[in-house]
Backbone bond lengths (Angstrom), bond angles and torsions (degrees), N, CA, C in turn:
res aa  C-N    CA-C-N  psi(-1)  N-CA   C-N-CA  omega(-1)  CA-C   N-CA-C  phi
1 X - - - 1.446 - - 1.526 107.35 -
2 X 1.103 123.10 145.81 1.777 129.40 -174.66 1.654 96.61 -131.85
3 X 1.505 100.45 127.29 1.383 123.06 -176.61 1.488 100.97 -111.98
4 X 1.211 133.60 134.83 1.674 160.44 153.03 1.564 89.96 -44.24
5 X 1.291 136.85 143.72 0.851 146.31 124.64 1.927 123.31 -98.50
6 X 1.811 80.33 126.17 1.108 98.39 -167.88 1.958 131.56 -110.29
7 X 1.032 115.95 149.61 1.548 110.78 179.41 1.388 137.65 -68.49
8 X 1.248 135.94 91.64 1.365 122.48 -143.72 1.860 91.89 -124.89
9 X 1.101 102.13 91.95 2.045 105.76 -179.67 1.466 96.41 89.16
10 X 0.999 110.03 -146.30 1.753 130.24 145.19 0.984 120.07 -62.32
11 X 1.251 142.32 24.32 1.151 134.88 162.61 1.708 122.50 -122.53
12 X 1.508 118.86 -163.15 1.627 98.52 165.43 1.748 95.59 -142.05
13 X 1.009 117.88 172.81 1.299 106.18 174.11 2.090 106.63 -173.07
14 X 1.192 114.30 -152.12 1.454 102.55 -175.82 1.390 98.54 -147.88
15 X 1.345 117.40 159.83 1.430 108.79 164.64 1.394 119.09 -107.91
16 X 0.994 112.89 161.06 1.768 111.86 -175.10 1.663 108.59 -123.02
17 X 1.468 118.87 126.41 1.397 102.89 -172.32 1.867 112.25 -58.75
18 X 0.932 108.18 -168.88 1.474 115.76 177.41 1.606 114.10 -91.31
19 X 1.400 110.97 -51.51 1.572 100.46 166.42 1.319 139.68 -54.16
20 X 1.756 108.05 -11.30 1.540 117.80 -169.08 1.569 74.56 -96.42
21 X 1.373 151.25 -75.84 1.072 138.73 -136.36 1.688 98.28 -83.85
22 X 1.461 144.96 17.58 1.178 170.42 160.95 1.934 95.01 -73.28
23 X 1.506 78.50 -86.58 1.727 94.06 -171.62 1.661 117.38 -41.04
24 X 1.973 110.01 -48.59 1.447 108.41 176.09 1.742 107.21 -65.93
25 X 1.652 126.13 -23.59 1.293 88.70 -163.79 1.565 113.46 140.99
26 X 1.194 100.44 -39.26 1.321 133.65 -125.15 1.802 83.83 -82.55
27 X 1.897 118.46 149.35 1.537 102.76 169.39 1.489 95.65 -118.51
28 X 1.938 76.73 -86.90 1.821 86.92 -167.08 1.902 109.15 -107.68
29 X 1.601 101.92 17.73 1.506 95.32 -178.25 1.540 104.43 -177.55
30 X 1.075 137.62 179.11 1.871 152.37 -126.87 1.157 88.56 -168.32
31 X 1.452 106.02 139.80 1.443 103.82 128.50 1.873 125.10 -108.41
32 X 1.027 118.82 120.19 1.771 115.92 -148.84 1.768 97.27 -114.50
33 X 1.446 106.80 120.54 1.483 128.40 -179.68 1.365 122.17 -103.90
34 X 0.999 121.57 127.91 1.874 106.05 -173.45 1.785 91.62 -117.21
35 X 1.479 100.80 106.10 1.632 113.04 146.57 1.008 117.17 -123.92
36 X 1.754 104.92 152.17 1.350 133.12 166.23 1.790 104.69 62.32
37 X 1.594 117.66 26.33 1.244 118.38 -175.81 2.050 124.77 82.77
38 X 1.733 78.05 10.44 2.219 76.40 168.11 1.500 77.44 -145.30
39 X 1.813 74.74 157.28 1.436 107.83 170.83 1.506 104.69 -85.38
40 X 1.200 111.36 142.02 1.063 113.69 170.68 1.955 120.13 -129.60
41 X 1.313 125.06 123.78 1.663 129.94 -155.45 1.807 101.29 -96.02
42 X 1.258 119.72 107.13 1.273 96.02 175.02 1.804 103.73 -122.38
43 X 1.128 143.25 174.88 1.721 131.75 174.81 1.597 105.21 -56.43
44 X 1.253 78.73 -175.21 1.707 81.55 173.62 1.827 113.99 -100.68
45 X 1.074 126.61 163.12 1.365 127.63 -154.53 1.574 91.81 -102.30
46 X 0.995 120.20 136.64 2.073 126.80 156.95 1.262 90.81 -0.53
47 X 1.724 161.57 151.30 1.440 125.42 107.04 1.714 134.43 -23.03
48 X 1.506 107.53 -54.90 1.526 94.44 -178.46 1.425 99.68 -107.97
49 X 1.649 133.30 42.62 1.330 127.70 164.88 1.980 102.88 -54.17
50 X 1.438 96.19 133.23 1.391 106.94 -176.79 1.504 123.75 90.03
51 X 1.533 104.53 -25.74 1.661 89.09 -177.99 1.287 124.48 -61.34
52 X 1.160 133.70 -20.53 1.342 113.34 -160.66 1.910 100.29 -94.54
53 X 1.819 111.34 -21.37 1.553 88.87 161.64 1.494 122.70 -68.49
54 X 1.343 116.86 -0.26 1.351 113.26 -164.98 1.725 114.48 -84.96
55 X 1.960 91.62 -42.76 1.376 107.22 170.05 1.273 99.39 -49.12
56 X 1.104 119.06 -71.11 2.087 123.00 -153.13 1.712 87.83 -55.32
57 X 1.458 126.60 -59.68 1.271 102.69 -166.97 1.884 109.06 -52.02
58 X 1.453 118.62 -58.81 1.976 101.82 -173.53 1.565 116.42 -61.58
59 X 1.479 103.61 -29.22 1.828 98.73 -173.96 1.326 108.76 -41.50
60 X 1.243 114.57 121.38 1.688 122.42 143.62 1.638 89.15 -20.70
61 X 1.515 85.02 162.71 1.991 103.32 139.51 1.250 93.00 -106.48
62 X 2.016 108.45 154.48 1.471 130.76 -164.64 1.532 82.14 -99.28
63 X 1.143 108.74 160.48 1.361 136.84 177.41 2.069 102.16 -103.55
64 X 1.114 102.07 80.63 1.401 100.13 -173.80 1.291 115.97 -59.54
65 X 1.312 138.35 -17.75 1.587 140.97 175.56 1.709 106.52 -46.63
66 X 1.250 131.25 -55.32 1.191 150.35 149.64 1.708 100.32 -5.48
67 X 1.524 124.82 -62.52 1.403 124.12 -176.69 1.674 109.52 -65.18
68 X 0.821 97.27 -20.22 1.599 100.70 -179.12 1.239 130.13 -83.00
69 X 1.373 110.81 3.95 1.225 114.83 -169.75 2.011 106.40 -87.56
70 X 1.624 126.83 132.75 0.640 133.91 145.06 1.696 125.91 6.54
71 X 1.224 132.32 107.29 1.502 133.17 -178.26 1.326 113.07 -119.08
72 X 1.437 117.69 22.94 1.359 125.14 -164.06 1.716 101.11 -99.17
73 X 1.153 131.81 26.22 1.312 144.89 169.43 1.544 121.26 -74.68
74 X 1.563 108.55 93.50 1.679 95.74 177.66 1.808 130.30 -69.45
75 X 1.141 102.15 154.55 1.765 114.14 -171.54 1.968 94.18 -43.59
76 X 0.952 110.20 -45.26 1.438 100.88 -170.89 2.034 105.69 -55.87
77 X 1.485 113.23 -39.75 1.473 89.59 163.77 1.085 152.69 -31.37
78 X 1.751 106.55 -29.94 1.233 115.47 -179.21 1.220 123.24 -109.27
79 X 1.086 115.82 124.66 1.582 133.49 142.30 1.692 125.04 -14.70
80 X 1.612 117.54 92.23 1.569 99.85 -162.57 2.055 90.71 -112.35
């Protein structure tokens, strides 16, 4: 398919019919990559798709002994 590029303000840009951006998916936004000299339109990704394998992969492991410690310490112990 060959799109006109067109002038919109100062800028230029193209239009895309509605059924092609229907068919990809597509709503209110892209995420748009330029390799090797094309643009390329793909949806937008989860925002935090992946974080939580990412956390478990860097987290330390916690040393749970640490929770166990005694909390029976009154305010007057401390030093303010």
């Amino acid at each position: 398919m060959r799109i006109d590029i067109i002038t919109i303000g100062h800028s230029q840009g193209i239009r895309l019919p509605k059924s092609l951006l229907t068919h990809c998916g597509f709503h209110k936004s892209v995420e748009l990559e330029i390799k090797n000299g094309e643009m390329i339109l793909r949806k937008p990704l989860h925002p935090r798709m992946g974080w939580k394998d990412a956390f478990a992969a860097e987290s330390p492991v916690i040393d749970q002994d640490w929770l166990r410690v005694s909390s029976n310490h009154s305010d007057e112990e401390w030093v303010w």
